[in-house]
N, C-alpha and C positions, 0 to 999 in steps of 0.2 A: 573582508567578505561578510555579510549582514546575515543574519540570520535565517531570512528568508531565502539567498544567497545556496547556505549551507542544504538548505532542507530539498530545492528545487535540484540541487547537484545529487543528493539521496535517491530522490524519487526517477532523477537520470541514469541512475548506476540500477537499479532496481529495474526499470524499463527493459535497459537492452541487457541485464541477465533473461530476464523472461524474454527478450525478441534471440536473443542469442542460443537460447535453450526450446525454442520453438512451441512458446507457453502464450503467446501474443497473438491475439486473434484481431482476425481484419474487420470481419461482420459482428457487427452491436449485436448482443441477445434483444431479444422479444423486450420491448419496454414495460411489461407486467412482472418480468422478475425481479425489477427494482423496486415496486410495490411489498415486496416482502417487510413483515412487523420482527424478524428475527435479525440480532447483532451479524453482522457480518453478511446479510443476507444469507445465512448457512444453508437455508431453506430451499431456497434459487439459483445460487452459483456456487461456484466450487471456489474456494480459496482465492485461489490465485486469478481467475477472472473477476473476483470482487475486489483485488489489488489493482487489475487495469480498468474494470469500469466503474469503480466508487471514487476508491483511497486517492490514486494517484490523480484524476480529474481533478476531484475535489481540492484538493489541496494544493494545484496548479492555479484553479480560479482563486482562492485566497489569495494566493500570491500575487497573481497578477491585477488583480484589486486592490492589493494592499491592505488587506483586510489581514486583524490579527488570528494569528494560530493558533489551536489547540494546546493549552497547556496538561502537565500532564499524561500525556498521551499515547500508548503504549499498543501496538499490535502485535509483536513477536512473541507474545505469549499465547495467543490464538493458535500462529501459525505453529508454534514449538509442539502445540496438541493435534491442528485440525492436518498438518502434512504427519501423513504415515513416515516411520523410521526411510523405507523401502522408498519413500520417494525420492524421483532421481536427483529434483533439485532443495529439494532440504538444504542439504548442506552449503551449498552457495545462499540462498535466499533470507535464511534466518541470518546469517550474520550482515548482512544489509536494514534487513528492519532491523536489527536490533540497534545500527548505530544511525537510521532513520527515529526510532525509538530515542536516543540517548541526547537529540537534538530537542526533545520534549520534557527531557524529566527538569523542568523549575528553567529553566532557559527563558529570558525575556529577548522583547524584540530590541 
């Protein structure tokens, strides 16, 4: 399995926790909240919709161009801060990016 391989299976396990946990929304936001100049869009979406309408897009079109990845690359520290303890999916989600995450740390293609 290729590298690209491993990451696109990440961002599949990642999907259907959020379509599983009812975190997956049908309707795109407003295309001005993607104008946001802040990391994560913090400013515009919440977490976990900038996991389904950035991170995972994003990183689906790389792949399917073949274009190289992010090295590097780490979001499970964002989310370890920006999900409340009380949120109900914390505990599933952070151990996903973080081995979404661990697919980045110095990893070539």
């Amino acid at each position: 399995m290729t590298h690209h391989d491993r990451v696109r299976q990440r961002l599949h396990a990642i999907e259907a926790q959020l379509r599983e946990h009812q975190h997956w929304q049908v309707n795109a936001p407003d295309a001005s909240v993607f104008e946001s100049t802040q990391p994560f869009c913090m400013d515009t979406l919440e977490p976990l919709e900038w996991l389904q309408w950035v991170l995972i897009p994003r990183l689906h079109q790389l792949i399917d161009s073949q274009q190289p990845l992010p090295q590097s690359f780490a979001v499970a520290p964002y989310y370890d801060v920006a999900l409340e303890a009380s949120h109900p999916l914390r505990t599933l989600i952070l151990p996903e990016l973080e081995q979404l995450d661990a697919l980045f740390a110095g990893e070539d293609d």
